[in-house]
NUKE-925715 format. One line per field, with one value per residue: residue number from 1; residue in three letters; chain; x, y, z of N, C-alpha, C in turn. Coordinates in Angstrom, 3 decimals, m for minus. Layout:
% NUKE-925715
seq: [NUM|...]
type: [ala|...]
mol: [A|...]
n_X: [X|...]
n_Y: [Y|...]
n_Z: [Z|...]
ca_X: [X|...]
ca_Y: [Y|...]
ca_Z: [Z|...]
c_X: [X|...]
c_Y: [Y|...]
c_Z: [Z|...]
***
This chain:
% NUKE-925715
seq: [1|2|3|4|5|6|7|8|9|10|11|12|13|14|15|16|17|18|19|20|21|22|23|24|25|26|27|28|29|30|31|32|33|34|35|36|37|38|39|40|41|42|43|44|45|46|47|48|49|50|51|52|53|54|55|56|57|58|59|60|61|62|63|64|65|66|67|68|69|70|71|72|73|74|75|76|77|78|79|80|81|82|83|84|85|86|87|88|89|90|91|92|93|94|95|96|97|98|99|100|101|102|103|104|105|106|107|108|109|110|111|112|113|114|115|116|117|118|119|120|121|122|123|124|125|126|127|128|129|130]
type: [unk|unk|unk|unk|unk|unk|unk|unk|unk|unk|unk|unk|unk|unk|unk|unk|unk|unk|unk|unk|unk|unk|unk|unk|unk|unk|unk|unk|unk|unk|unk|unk|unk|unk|unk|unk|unk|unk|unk|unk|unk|unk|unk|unk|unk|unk|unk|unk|unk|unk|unk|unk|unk|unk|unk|unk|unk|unk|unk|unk|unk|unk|unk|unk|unk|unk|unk|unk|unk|unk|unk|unk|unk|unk|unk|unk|unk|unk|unk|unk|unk|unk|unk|unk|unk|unk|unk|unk|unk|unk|unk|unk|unk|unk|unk|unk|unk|unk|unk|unk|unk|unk|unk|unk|unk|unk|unk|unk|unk|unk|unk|unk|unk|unk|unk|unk|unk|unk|unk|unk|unk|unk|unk|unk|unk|unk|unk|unk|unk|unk]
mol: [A|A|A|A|A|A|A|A|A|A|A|A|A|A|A|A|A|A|A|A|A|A|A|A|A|A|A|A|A|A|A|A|A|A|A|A|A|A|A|A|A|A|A|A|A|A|A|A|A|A|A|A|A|A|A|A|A|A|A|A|A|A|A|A|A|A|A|A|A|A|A|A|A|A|A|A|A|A|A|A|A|A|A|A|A|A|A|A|A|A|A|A|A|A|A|A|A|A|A|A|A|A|A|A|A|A|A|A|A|A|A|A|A|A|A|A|A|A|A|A|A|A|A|A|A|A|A|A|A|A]
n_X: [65.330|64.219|61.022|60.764|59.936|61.855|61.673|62.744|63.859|63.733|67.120|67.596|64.699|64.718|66.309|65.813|63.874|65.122|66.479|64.068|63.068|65.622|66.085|64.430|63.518|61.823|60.193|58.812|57.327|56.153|54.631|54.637|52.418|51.784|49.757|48.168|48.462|50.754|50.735|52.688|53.940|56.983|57.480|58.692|58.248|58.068|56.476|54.578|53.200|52.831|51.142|48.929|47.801|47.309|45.104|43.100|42.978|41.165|38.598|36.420|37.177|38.727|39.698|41.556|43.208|44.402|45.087|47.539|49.044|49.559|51.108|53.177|54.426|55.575|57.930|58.991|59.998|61.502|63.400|64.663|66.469|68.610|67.452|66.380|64.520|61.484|59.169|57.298|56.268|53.976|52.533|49.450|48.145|47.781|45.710|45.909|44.000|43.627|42.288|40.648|39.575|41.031|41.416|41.290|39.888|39.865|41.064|43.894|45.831|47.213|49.581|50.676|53.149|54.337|57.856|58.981|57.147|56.604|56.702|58.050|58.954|58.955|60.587|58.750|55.150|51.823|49.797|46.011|44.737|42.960]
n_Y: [167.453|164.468|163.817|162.698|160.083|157.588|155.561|152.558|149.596|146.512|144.957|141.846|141.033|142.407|141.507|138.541|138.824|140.168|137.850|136.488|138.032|138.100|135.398|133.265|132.622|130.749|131.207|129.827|132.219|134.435|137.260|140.058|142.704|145.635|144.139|142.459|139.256|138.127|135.490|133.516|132.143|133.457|134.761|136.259|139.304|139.739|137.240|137.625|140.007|138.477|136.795|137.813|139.130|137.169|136.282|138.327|138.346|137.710|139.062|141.776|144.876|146.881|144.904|143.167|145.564|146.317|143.587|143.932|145.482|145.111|143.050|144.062|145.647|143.676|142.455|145.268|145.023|143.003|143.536|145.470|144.229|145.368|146.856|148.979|146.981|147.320|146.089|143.678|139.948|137.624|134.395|132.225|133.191|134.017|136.037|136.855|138.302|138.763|136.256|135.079|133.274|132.719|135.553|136.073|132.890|130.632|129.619|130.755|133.160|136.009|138.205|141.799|143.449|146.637|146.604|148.570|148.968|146.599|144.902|142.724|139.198|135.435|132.290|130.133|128.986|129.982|127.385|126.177|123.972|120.938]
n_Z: [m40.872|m42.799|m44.414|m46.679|m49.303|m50.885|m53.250|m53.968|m56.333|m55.504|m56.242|m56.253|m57.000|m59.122|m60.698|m61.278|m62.786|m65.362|m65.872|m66.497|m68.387|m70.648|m70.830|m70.695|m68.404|m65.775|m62.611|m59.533|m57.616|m55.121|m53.886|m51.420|m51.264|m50.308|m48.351|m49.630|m51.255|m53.881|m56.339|m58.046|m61.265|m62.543|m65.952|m69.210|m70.532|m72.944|m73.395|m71.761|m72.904|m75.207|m75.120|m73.857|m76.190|m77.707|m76.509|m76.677|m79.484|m82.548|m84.208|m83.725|m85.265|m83.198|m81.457|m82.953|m83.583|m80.798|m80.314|m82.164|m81.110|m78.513|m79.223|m80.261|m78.415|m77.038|m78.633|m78.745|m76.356|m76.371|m78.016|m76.495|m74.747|m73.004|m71.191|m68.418|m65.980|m65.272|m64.435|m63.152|m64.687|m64.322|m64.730|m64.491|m62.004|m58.397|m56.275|m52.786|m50.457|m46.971|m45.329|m47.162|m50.376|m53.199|m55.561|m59.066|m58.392|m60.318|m63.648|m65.889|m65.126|m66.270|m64.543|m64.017|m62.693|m60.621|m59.944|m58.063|m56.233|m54.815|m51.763|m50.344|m50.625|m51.430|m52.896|m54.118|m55.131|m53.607|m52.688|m53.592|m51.102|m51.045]
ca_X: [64.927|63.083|60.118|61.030|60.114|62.330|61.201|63.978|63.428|64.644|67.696|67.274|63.969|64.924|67.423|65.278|62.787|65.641|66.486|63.039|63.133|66.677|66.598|63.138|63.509|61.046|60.072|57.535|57.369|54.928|54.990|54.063|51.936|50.582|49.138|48.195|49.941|50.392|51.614|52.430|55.636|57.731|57.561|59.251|57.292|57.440|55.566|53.512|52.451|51.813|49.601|47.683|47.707|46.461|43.971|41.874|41.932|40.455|37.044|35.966|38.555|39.195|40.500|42.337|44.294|44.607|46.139|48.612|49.436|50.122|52.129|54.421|54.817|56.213|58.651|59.942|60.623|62.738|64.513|65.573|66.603|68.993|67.050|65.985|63.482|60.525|57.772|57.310|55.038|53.567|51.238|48.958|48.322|46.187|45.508|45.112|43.790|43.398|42.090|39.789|40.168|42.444|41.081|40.719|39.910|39.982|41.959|45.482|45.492|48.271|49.373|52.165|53.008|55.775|58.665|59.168|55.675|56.484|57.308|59.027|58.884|59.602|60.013|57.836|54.100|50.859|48.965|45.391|44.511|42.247]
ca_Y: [166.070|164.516|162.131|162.384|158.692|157.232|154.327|151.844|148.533|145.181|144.187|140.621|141.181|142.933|140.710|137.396|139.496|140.055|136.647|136.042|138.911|137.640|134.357|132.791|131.709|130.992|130.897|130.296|133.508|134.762|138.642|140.693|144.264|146.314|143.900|141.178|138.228|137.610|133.764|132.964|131.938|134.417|134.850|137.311|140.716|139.373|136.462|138.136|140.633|137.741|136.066|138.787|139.417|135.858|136.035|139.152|137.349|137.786|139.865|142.803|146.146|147.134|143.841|143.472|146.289|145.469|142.582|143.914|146.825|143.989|142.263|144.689|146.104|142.047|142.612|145.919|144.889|142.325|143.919|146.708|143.592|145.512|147.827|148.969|146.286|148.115|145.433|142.146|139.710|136.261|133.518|131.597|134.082|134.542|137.551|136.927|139.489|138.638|134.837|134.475|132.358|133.350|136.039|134.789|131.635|129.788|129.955|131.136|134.657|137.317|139.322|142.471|144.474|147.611|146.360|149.756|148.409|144.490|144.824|141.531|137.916|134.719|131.656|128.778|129.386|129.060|126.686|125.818|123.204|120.376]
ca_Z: [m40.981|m44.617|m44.318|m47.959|m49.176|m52.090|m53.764|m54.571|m56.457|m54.862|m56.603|m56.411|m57.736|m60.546|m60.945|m61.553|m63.785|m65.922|m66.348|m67.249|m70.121|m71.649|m71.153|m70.591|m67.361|m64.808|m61.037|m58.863|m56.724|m54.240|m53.631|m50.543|m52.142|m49.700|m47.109|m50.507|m51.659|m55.066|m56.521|m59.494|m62.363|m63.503|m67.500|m69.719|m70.886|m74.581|m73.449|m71.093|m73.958|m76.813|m74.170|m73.536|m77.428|m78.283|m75.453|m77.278|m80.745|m84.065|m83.608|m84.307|m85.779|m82.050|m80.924|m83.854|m83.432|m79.475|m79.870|m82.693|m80.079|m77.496|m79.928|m80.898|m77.371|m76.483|m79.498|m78.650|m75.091|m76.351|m78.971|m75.936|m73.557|m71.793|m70.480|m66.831|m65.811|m63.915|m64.141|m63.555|m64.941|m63.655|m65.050|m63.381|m60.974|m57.218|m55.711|m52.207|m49.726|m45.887|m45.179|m48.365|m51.213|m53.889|m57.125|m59.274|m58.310|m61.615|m64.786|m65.894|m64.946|m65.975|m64.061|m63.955|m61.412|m60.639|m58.966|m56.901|m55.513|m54.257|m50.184|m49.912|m51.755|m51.187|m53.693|m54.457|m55.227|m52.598|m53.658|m52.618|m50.543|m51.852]
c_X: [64.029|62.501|60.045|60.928|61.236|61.842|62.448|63.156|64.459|65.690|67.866|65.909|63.890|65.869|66.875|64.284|63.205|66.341|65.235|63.003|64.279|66.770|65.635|63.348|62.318|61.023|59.212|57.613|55.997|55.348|54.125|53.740|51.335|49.703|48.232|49.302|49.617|51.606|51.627|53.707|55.773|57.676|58.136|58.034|57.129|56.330|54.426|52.188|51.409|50.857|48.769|46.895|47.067|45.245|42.940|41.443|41.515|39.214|37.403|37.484|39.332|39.833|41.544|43.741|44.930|45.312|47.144|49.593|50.158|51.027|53.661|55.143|55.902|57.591|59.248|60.875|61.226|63.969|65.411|65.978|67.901|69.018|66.987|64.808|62.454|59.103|57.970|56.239|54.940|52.094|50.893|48.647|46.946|47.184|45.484|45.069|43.086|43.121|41.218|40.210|40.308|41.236|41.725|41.186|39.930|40.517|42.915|45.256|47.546|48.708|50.701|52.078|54.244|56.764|59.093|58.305|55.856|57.681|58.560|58.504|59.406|59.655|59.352|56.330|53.498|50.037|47.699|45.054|42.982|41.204]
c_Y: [165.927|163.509|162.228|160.523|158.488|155.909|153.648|150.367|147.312|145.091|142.721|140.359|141.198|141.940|138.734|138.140|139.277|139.228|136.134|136.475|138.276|136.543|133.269|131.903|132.118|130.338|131.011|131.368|133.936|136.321|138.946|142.130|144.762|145.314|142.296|140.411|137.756|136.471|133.783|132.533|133.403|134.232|136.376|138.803|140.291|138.465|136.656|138.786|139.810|137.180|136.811|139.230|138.707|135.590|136.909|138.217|138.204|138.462|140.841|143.723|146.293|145.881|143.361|144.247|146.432|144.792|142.740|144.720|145.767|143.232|142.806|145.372|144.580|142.428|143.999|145.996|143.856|142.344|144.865|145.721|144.136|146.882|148.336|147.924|147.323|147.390|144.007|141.001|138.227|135.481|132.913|132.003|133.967|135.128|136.962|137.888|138.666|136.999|134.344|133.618|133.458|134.758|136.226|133.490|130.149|130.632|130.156|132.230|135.009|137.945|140.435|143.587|145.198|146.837|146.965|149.329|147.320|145.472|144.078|140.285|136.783|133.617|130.888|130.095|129.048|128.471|126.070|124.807|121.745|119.631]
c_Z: [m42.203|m43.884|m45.733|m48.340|m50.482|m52.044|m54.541|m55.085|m55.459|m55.903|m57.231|m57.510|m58.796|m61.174|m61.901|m62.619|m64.989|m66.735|m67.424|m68.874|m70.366|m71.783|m70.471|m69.768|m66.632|m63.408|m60.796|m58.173|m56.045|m53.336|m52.614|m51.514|m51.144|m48.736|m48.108|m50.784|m53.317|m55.519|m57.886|m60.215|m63.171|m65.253|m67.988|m70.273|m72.119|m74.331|m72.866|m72.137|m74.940|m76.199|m74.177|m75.229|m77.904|m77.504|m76.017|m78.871|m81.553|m82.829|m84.485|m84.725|m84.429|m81.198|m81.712|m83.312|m81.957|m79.424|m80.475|m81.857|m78.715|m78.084|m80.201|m79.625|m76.945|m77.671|m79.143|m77.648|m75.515|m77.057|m78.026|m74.797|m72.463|m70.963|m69.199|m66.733|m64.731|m63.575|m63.894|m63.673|m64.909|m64.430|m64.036|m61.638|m59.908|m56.880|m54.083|m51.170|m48.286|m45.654|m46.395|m49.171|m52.053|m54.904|m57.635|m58.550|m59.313|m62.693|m64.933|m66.375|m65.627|m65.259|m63.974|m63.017|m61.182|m59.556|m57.903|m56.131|m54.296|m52.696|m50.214|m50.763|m51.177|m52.475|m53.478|m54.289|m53.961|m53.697|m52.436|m52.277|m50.678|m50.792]
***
């Protein structure tokens, strides 16, 4: 007998990710991780990257070269678009963990996460309550 685990990705999953990278689509989505829920729109890894790239900015040498390193990572993942997808990456993102309110709770978060990882999913975002 194996209690051997294998780690498989969702299909489907991977499947809408992939959309995102080739052909800049997006979804709301709301992922089960481990006992969290994470919300947010699907976006592609290029765009994920230049966001994160334009978010460090001008500054000092080390941010500089940060954000060119983030830049060029968004550009090589789209020059290899038909790759294996193994991540997937969401704007406008909450975290949430048990009954709390979201983290962040303000701003337009990033966020990327392994697809081997994500439990289960459903679409549309949560959204909080006013």
């Amino acid at each position: 007998m194996s209690f051997e685990s294998t780690t498989q990705k969702d299909s489907i999953l991977e499947f809408f990710t992939q959309a995102s990278n080739k052909h800049d689509f997006s979804l709301d989505i709301t992922l089960n991780i481990n006992g969290a829920i994470v919300t947010g729109t699907t976006v592609s890894a290029k765009e994920y990257f230049d966001t994160l790239s334009d978010s460090i900015g001008a500054g000092n040498d080390v941010a500089e070269k940060l954000s060119e390193q983030f830049a060029n990572a968004g550009q090589a993942l789209e020059d290899n678009n038909g790759a294996e997808t193994n991540y997937i990456h969401l704007k406008n993102t909450k975290v949430y963990v048990g009954d709390n309110k979201p983290t962040p709770s303000k701003g337009k978060i990033l966020w990327r996460g392994k697809i081997s990882e994500i439990d289960g999913f459903f679409l549309g975002r949560i959204s909080d309550s006013k």
